[in-house]
C-alpha positions in Angstrom: 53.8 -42.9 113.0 50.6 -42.5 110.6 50.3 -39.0 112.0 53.8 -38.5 111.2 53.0 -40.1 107.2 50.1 -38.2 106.6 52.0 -34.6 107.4 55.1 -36.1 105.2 52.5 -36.8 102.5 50.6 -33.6 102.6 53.7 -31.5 102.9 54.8 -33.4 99.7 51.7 -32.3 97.6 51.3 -29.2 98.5 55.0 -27.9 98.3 55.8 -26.4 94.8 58.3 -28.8 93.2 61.5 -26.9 92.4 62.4 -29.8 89.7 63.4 -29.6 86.4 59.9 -31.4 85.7 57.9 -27.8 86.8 60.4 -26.0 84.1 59.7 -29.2 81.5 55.9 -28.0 82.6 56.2 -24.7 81.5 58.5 -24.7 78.7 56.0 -27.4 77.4 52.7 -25.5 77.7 54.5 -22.2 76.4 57.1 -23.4 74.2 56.4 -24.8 70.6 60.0 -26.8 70.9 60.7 -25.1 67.0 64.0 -23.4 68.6 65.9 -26.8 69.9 67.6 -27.0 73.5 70.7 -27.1 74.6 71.5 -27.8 78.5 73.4 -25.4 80.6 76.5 -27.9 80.6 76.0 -28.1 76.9 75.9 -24.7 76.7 79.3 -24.9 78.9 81.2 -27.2 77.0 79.9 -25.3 73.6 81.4 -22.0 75.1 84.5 -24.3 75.9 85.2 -26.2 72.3 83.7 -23.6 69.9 82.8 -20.2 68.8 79.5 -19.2 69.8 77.3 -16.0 69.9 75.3 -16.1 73.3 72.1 -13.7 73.3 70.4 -12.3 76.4 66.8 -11.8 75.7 66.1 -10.5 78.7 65.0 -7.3 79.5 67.9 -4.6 80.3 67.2 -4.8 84.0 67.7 -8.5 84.2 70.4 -8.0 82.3 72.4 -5.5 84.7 71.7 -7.8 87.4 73.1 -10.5 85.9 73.7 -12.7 82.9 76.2 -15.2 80.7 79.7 -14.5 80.9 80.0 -12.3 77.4 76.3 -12.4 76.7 75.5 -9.6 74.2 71.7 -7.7 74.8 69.6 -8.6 72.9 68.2 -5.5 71.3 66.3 -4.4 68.4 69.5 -2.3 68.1 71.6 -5.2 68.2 69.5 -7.4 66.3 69.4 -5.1 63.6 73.3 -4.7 63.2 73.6 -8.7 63.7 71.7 -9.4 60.7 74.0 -7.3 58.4 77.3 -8.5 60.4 76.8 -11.9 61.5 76.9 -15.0 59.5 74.0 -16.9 59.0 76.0 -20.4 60.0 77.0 -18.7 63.6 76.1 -21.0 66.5 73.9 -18.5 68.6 72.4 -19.6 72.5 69.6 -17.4 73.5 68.6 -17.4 76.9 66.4 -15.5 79.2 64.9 -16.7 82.6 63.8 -20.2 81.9 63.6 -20.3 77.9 60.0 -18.9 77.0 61.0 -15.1 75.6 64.6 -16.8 74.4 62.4 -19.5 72.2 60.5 -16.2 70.6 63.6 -14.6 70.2 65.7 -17.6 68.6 62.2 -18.2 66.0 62.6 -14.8 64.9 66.3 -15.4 64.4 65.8 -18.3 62.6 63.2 -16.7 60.1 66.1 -14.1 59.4 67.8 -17.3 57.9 70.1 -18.3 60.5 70.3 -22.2 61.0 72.2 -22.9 64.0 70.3 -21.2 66.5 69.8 -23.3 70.3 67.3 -22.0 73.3 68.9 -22.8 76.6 67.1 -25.3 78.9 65.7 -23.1 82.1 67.9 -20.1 81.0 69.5 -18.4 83.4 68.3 -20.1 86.3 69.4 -23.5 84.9 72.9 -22.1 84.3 72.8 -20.5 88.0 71.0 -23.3 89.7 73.8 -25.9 87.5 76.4 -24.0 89.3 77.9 -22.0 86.7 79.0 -18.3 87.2 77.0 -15.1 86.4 78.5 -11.8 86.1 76.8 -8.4 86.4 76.9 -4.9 84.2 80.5 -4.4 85.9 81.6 -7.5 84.5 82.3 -8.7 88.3 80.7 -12.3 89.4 77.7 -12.0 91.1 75.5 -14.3 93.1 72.1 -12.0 92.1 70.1 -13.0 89.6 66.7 -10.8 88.6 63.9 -13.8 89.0 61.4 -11.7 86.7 58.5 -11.8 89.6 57.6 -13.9 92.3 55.5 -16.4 89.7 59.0 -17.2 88.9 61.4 -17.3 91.6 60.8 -20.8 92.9 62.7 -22.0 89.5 65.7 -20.3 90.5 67.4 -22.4 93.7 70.7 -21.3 93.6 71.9 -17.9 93.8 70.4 -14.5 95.4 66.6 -13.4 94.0 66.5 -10.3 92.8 62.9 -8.4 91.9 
């Protein structure tokens, strides 16, 4: 039976945690917290009671893969024509794989001048891992989501990896 604890004990330590402490790891060593979160059922029941302008910041591969149910890219193309046709009190969501790029992304949106601007908590995996559906460039659900490299894929638990 100690046999048996010690094993248990070292498999524990050693094993990667998959846990939303590991993303509140890296979204607190990468992430200066100025864009403020919203959770993936947040995010759900936002989509659900109100108007709002979700952003995909990642990068067009990811984004063919898979992504938010009517996401828009989020391109300097796009970008550009947002800030001439989009009002600056529009409720925008970026995402991206967990939230690092989308919290760049929303900063530089919210130094354009708009105010209501909300990074999404683990990004896509979050919203994949939460249960929620993900569509691809065909606008068909999909199971696949692009997991950015292998550094990354152990956040996403939920869902086919994709490289």
């Amino acid at each position: 039976m100690k046999l048996f604890l010690t094993v248990f004990f070292l498999i524990l330590i050693t094993v990667p945690a998959h846990s939303q402490n590991s993303v509140e790891k890296v979204l607190s060593r990468y992430n200066s917290g100025e864009v403020p979160y919203i959770s993936a059922e947040g995010l759900k029941q936002k989509i659900q009671d109100e108007n709002v302008l979700i952003l995909d910041a990642w990068e067009w591969e990811e984004f063919e893969v898979s992504h938010i149910k009517n996401a828009e890219f989020l391109s300097e193309d796009f970008l550009d024509g947002m800030l001439k046709t989009v009002p600056e009190d529009n409720k925008i969501v970026v995402y991206c794989s967990i939230g690092v790029r989308s919290e760049r992304a929303g900063k530089k949106l919210q130094k354009a001048g708009f105010r209501k601007v909300w990074n999404l908590y683990g990004g896509i995996f979050e919203w994949k891992n939460t249960g929620f559906p993900v569509f691809n460039s065909e606008g068909k659900r999909t199971e696949k989501v692009h997991v950015y490299s292998e550094d990354w894929e152990d956040f996403l638990t939920l869902g086919e990896k994709i490289y």
